[in-house]
C-alpha positions in Angstrom: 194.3 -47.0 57.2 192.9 -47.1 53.3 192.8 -50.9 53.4 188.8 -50.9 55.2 186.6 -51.7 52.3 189.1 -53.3 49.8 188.9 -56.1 48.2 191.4 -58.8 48.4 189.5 -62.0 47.6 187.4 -63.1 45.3 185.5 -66.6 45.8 183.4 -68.0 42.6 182.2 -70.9 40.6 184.4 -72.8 38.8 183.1 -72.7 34.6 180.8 -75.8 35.7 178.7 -73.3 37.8 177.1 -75.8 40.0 175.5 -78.3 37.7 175.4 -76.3 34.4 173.9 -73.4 36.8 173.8 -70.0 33.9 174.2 -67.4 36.7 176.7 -69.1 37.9 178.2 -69.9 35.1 178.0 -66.2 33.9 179.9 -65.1 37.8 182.8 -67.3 36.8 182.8 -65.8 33.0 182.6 -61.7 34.4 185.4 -62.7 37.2 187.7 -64.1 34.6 187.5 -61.2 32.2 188.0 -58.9 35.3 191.2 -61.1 35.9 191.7 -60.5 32.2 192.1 -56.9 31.8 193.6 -56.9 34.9 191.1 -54.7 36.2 191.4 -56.0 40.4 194.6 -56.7 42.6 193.3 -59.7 44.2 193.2 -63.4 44.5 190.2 -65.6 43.3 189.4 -69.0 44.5 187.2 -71.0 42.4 184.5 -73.7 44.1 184.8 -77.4 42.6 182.1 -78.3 40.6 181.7 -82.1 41.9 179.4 -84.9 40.1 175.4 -84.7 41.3 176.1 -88.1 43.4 178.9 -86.4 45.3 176.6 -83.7 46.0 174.4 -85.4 47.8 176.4 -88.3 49.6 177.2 -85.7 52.9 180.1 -86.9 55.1 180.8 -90.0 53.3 182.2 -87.5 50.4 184.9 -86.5 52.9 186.9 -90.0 51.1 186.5 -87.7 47.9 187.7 -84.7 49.3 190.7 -86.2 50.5 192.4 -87.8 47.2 190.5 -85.2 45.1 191.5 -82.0 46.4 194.2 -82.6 49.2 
């Protein structure tokens, strides 16, 4: 009761938004003054901006996700 609705996780871009992406870019900026002013209660994730060859290489980036992020 009074939790439906809430919001207790926020996922974003990181600051690279994507490959330089400017909306994206501008999610990650708004989230962190939110977190700033301590305006939300809740966690935020941030999404890894990788290089443009790991983007594209599929499963064979699973290599790089193991040393890189585990």
């Amino acid at each position: 009761e009074g939790s439906e609705g809430k919001i207790d996780l926020i996922i974003t871009f990181d600051e690279g938004g994507i490959s330089g992406h400017t909306n994206h870019n501008a999610v990650y900026q708004g989230v962190c003054r939110i977190m700033e002013r301590k305006m939300l209660d809740v966690e935020v994730l941030t999404l890894n901006t990788v290089h443009l060859v790991r983007k594209y290489l599929g499963i064979i980036d699973v290599n790089f996700i193991w040393t890189d992020e585990w």
